[in-house]
C-alpha positions, 0 to 999 in steps of 0.5 A: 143351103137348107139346114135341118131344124132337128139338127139345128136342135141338137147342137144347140143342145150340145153347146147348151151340154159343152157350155154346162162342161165348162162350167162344171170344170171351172167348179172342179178348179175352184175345189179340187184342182186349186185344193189338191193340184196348185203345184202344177199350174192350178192356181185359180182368180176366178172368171169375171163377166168379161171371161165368162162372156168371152168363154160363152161366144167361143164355146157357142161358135165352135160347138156349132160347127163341130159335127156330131156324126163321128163318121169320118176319122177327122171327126173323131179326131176334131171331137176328141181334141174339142171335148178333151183339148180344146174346152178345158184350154179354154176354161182353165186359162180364162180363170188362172190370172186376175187379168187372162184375158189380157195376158192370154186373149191373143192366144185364145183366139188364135186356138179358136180360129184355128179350131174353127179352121180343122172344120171346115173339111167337108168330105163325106164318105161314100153312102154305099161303098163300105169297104174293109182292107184286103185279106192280105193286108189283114194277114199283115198286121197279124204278121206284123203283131207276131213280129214285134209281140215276141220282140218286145216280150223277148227284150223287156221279159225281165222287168215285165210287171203289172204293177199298181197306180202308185209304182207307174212311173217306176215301171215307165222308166224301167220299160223306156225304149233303149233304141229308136227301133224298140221306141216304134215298136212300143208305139205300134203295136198298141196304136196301130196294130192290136187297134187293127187288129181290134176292129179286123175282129170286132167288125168280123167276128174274129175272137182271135183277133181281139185276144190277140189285142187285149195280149198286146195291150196287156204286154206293153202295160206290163212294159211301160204301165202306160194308162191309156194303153190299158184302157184304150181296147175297152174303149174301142169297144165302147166306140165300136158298139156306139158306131154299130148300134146308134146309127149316129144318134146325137143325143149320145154325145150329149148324154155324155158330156152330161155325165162328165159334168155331173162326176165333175161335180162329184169330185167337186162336193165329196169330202176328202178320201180314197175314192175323191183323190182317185177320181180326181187325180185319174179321171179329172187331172189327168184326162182332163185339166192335164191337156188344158193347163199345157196351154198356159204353161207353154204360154208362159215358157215360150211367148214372147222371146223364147219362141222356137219357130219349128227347130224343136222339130228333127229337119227343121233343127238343120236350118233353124236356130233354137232360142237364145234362152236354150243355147246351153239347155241340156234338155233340148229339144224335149219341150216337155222337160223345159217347161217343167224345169223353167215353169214349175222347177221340177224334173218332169216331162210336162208333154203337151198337145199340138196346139201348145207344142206345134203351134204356140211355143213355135209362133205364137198365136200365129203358130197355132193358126199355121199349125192349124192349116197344116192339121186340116189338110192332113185330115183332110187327106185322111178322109179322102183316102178313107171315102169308101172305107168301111166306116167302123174301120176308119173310125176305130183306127183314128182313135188312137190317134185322136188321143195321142194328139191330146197329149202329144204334137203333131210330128210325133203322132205322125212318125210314132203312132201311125199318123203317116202309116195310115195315110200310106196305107190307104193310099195303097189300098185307094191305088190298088184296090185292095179291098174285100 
């Protein structure tokens, strides 16, 4: 097999941009994480020669095989967790403890292992079939917004409010779900139907539509004052022009981890305000250190007696007992709760991502691996049954997924954010030919 030199090129150049990312969050752990967010699992002993040329292989192996054609929805999903999920795991953890890499080396590879496993789908969609859902199918989803819009604002129309940065999580527990029903519909209508909706009217023009979205979001932000939920239409905005206009130029995804790199090193050097504090909080912590800290704080909890071998997980709970250690836990099986109690001694909801919470704090090392080969095959499912599906489409409606993943475990993203909705509905669509 022949390999294109200019692609050659370009990923070099963005292990060159991930290697530089990872080192500019290191800078930002040193200062702003160590300095403002110790309490939660920040501590910083620095990386020595043996971490950074274990950080350099990993970050050289993995970037090499992670694809730069954001065109299928396991691309978009894998990219997400690499640049959101995976490096900051990897650059947080090798500098916590005097000895990381002994204590979690292990575990770092097992995550690399499994990394390296979710690339090796292979399936491309097709060269000249690009295909939207049906008219039907379109009608639907309108229905279907109607449906829980006016559900949803007739339920929470009394504690409705869009409140400021400060009251978040005031307002989050005031708009938490009081049923399973109400909990789906708070997790579709922004995930699954306003980002249909969404990539129905931006790829045909249908201003209707995307108005019809932006009041979606808004209404579960008044709701719930999720973050993401805000920001999440501008963002597939961004992501639909990128589709449309670049025709997959690489360099894009180079260019922005640069800018990454460079408003870490921002945060980094400003002096102590306002603007350091919000940038560092909501964008650095929160986007970013968040999803990487989960990795050794689940590490901590669960390896090596506590392991749950899956019975966190509804219908694995039937057959599998909990560990001995959580027998009497009134939190269980809400792994989020428990490791914020046992590792940082708070009430919180510390959720992580897959590869903590569906891999590591299940089996280990193992886990992730086994979780891993799960994950591919769900991706790789998704791309088959998305082949002739219009590209911008299948891209748009993945990346809601990709996110919640980012923060979230598989089994949840799966029932809760339409992870096994799509994969129903473009079976559907595959089996009957509902396209237009």
């Amino acid at each position: 097999m022949t390999v294109n030199k200019k692609d050659f090129y370009y990923q070099i150049l963005f292990f060159i941009s991930c290697l530089t990312y990872a080192f500019c969050l290191n800078l930002s752990h040193k200062t702003y994480l160590l300095d403002t967010q110790e309490f939660w699992g920040y501590t910083y002993y620095g990386l020595g020669w043996t971490e950074i040329f274990f950080l350099f292989f990993a970050i050289f192996f993995t970037s090499l095989v992670t694809s730069l054609k954001l065109n299928t929805p396991s691309r978009i999903i894998i990219y997400m967790l690499y640049f959101i999920v995976f490096i900051p795991t990897l650059t947080l953890t090798l500098a916590l403890k005097e000895n990381s890499l002994s204590h979690y080396g292990i575990s770092l590879i097992c995550l690399i292992i499994g990394y390296i496993i979710l690339n090796l789908n292979k399936v491309q969609p097709s060269s000249h079939l690009q295909l939207l859902p049906s008219k039907k199918v379109e009608i639907i989803f309108i229905a279907f917004f109607i449906f829980c819009f006016f559900s949803l604002f007739f339920i929470f129309r009394n504690i409705i409010n869009f409140v400021g940065l400060d009251e978040i999580y005031t307002q989050r527990e005031l708009g938490r779900s009081s049923n399973l029903f109400q909990g789906y519909m708070l997790t579709y209508l922004p995930n699954v139907i306003c980002s249909a909706l969404m990539a129905f009217g931006l790829i045909k023009n249908r201003k209707i539509y995307i108005l019809m979205a932006f009041a979606g979001y808004l209404l579960i932000f008044g709701i719930s004052a999720q973050r993401a939920v805000f920001l999440m239409p501008f963002i597939i905005i961004l992501l639909f022009y990128y589709l449309k206009n670049n025709d997959f130029k690489k360099n894009y995804l180079i260019l922005f981890n640069l800018f990454v790199c460079l408003t870490f090193v921002f945060i980094s050097y400003l002096p102590p305000s306002s603007l350091r504090e919000f940038l560092g909080f909501y964008f650095l912590t929160r986007i970013f250190a968040t999803p990487g800290i989960m990795f050794s704080l689940y590490h901590d909890v669960f390896i090596p007696n506590n392991l749950t071998y899956w019975s966190h997980i509804k219908g694995f709970s039937l057959v599998i007992e909990k560990p001995s250690a959580f027998i009497y836990e009134s939190d269980w099986p809400q792994l989020g709760w428990i490791v914020a109690k046992y590792k940082l001694g708070i009430v919180s909801n510390s959720n992580a991502n897959l590869f903590a919470a569906d891999g590591l704090a299940a089996a280990g090392g193992l886990g992730i691996i086994i979780l891993c080969i799960i994950f591919y095959f769900y991706l790789f499912i998704f791309d088959y049954l998305t082949k002739n599906i219009n590209t911008v489409f299948k891209v748009l409606v993945a990346f809601p997924i990709g996110l919640a993943l980012t923060n979230g475990s598989l089994a949840t993203i799966l029932l809760s954010f339409g992870g096994l909705f799509w994969l129903l509905l473009f079976a559907y669509l595959k089996t009957n030919k509902a396209y237009q």
